[in-house]
C-alpha positions in Angstrom: 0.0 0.0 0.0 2.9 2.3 1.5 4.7 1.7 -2.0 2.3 2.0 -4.6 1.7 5.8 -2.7 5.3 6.5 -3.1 5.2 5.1 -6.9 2.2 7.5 -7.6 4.0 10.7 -5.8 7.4 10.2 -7.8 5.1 10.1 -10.9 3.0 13.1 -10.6 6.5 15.2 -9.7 8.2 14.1 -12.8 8.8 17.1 -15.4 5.8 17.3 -18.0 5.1 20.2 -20.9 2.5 22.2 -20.0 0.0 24.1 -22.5 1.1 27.6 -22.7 0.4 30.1 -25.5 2.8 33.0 -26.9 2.3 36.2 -25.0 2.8 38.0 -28.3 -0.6 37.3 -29.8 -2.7 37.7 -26.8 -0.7 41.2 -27.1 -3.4 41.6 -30.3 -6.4 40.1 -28.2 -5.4 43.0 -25.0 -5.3 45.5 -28.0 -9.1 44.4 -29.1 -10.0 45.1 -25.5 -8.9 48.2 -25.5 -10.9 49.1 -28.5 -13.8 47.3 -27.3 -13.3 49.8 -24.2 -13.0 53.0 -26.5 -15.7 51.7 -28.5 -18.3 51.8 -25.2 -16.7 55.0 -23.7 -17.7 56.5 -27.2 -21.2 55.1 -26.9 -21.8 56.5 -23.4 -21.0 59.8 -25.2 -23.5 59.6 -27.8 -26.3 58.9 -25.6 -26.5 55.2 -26.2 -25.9 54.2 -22.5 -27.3 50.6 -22.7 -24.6 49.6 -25.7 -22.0 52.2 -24.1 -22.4 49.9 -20.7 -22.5 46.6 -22.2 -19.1 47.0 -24.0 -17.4 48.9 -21.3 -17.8 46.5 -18.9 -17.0 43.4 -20.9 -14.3 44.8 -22.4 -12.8 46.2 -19.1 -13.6 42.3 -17.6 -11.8 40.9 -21.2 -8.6 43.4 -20.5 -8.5 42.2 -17.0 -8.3 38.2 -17.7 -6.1 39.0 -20.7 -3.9 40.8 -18.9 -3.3 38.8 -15.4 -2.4 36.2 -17.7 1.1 37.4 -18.9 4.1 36.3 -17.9 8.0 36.6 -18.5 10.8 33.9 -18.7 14.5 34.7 -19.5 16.3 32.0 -21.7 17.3 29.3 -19.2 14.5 30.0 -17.0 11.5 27.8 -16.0 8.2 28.1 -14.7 6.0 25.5 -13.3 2.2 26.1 -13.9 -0.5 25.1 -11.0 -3.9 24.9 -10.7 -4.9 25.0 -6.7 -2.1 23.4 -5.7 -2.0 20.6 -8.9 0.9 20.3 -11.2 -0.4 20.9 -14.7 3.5 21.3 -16.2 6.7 23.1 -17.0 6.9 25.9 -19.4 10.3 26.2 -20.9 9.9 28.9 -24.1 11.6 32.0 -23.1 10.3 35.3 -24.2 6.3 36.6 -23.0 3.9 33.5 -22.4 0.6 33.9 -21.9 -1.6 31.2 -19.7 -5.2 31.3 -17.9 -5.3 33.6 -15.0 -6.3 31.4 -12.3 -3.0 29.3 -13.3 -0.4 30.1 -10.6 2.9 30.4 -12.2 6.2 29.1 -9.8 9.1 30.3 -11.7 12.9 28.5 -11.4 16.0 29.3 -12.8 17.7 26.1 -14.9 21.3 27.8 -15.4 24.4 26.8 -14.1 24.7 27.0 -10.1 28.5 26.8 -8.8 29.2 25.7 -5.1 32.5 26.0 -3.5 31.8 24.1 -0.1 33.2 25.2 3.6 36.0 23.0 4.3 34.8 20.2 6.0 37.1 18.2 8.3 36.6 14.4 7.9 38.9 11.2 9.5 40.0 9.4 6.7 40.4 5.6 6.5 43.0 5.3 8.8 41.4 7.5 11.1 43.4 10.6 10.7 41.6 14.1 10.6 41.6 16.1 7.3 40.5 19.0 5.9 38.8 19.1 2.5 36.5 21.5 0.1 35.5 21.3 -2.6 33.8 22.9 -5.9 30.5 21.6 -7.5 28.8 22.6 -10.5 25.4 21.7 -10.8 22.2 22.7 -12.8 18.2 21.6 -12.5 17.1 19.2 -15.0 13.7 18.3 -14.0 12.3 20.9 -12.3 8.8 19.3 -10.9 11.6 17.5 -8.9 13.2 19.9 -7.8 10.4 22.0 -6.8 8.1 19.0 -5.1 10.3 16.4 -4.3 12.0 18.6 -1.8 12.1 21.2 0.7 14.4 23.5 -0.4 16.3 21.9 -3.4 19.4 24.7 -2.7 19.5 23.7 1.0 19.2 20.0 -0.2 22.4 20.5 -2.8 24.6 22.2 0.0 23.7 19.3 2.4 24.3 16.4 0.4 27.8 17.9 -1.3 28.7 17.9 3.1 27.7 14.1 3.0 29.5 13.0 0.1 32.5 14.7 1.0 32.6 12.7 4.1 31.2 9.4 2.7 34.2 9.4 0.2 36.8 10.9 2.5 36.2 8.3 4.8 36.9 5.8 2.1 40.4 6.3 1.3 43.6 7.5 3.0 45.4 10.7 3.1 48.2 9.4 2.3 50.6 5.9 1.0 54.1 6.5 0.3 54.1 2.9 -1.2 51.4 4.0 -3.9 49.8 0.6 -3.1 45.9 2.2 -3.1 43.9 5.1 -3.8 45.0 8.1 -1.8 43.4 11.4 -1.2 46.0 13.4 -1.9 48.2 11.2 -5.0 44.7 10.2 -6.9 42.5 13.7 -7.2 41.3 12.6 -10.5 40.2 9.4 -9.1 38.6 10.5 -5.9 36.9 13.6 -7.5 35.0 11.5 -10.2 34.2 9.1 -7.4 32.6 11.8 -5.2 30.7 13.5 -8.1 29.2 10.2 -8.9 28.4 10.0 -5.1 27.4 13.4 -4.9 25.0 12.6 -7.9 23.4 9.2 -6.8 22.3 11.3 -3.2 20.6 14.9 -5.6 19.0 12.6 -8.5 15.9 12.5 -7.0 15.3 16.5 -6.6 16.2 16.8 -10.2 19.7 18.0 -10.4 22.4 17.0 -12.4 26.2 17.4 -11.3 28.2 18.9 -14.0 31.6 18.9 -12.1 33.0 17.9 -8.8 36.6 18.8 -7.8 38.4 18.9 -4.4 39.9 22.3 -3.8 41.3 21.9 -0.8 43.0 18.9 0.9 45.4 19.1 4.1 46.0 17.3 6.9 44.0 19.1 10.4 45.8 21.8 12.5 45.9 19.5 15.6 47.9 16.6 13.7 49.8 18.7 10.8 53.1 19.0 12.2 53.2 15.5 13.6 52.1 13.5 10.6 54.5 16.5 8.8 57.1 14.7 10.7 55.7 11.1 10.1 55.8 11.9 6.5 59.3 13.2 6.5 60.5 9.9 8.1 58.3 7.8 5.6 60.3 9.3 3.4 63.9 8.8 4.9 62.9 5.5 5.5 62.0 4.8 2.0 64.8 6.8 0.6 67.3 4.8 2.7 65.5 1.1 1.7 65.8 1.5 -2.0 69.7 3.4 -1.6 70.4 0.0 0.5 69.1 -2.2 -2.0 71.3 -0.3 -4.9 74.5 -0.7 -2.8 74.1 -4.6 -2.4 73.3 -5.1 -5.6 76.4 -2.6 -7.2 78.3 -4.6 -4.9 77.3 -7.9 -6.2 78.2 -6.9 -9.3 80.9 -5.5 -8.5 82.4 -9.1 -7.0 81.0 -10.8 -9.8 82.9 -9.1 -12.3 86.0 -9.1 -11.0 85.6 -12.9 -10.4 84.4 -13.5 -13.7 87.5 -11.4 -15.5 90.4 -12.9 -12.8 91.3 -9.4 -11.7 92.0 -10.6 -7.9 91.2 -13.7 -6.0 89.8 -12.5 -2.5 89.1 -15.4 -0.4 85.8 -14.9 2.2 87.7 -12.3 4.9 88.9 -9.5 2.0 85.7 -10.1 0.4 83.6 -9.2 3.8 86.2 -6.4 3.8 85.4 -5.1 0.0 81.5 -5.2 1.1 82.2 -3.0 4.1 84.3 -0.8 2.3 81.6 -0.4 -0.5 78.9 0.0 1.5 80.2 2.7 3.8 80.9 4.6 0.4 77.3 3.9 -1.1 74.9 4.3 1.7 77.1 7.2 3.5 75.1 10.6 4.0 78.8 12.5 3.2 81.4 12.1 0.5 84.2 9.5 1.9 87.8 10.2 2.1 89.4 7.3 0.3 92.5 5.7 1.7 95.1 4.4 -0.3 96.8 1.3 0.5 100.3 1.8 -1.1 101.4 -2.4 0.4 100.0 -5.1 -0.5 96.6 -6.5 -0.1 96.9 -8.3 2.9 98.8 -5.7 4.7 
């Protein structure tokens, strides 16, 4: 019961044409009025009061439901026509429209609405507190929708771009120095398409259509941005030093390969443990080494 109500209300908000006519040719019909008004005043002066009365009156009653029936709409502007309360359609022409009298008109505009949110600070997946804004543009597309469905569809935008900055911050981390997942901060492209197809799943049903989503501002919050500054900086060292480690070994594998493989010098296991040290220190050190010259022989 409960659903076939619902099915019923979606249907009678959905965007329809209504039956409007051009304002420019009831223009001619107001001008017949007005002669019909001229013609009775005339009348009334030449002493034919019944006549005079008769077309005074109705044309004074034609001029007035002729002319309560005018309105404007600027080119992408829309106006939703009602008849006590009951959605009859959507007028769309731009330029003067004329339609019955006791038709309320509900006009709304249909251009391009842009949205730069507050920044809104959300704990991303790994729990860490972020700030992040960001810019929609959005436009009405079925405008029964948008003016039934909801409350307030401009209140309704600004509060759903709030939740699906939080439903997708919440998703994926600031931050991965392995580049092992989705981040906030190395995949914009990624998370901004995600939260404007978010963004547009949660509007759809007032009639708005999302245009463009993208984050404007991302940083980590003023309680934790020095420290995970500092995490982030030895992340980095740490990452720096792994991959300068793994270099060295393998330069000096090579290194003791090739001079096995060309007989340059036989080192037995001692001066080979020696040669690694040596190499190492000169690889992975932060300063440039003073080399030592041994001027005797190897063993001494």
């Amino acid at each position: 019961m409960n659903t076939t109500t619902d099915s019923n209300a979606l249907t009678l908000s959905s965007e329809r044409r209504a039956h409007t006519s051009s304002g420019y040719l009831m223009l001619l019909v107001l001008l017949l009025t007005l002669v019909m008004i001229g013609a009775g005043i005339w009348r009334l002066l030449a002493d034919e009061a019944g006549l005079g009365a008769m077309l005074l009156v109705v044309g004074a009653i034609a001029f007035l439901f002729v002319l309560c029936g005018f309105y404007l709409l600027q080119p992408n502007q829309a106006a939703a026509i009602l008849l006590f309360g009951d959605y009859k359609g959507t007028d769309r022409t731009h330029g003067l429209r004329w339609v019955l009298p006791w038709l309320m008109r509900k006009k709304i505009s249909t251009r391009i609405h842009n949205i730069t949110s507050d920044r809104i600070k959300v704990n991303d997946l790994r729990g860490n507190p972020v700030e992040i804004a960001t810019n929609v543009v959005w436009r009405v597309t079925d405008t029964a929708q948008a003016l039934f469905d909801v409350a307030s569809y401009m209140e309704f935008v600004e509060i759903q771009i709030e939740s699906a900055v939080r439903a997708i911050g919440a998703k994926y981390p600031y931050d991965d120095l392995e580049h092992k997942e989705v981040t906030l901060r190395g995949d914009a492209e990624v998370v901004s398409e995600e939260l404007e197809r978010e963004l547009q799943d949660r509007v759809s049903r007032a009639g708005i259509t999302i245009d463009e989503c993208r984050l404007t501002h991302l940083a980590y919050a003023q309680e934790i941005a020095q420290a995970m500054l500092r995490r982030q900086q030895a992340e980095a060292v740490i990452a720096a030093r792994s991959k300068i480690v793994i270099g060295a070994v393998s330069m000096v594998e090579n290194a003791i390969q090739l001079l096995s493989e060309k007989d340059v010098v036989h080192l037995d296991d001692e001066r080979k443990a020696a040669m690694v040290s040596n190499l190492m220190v000169v690889l992975c050190s932060e300063h440039s080494t003073q080399p030592v010259v041994n001027t005797g022989s190897l063993y001494q």
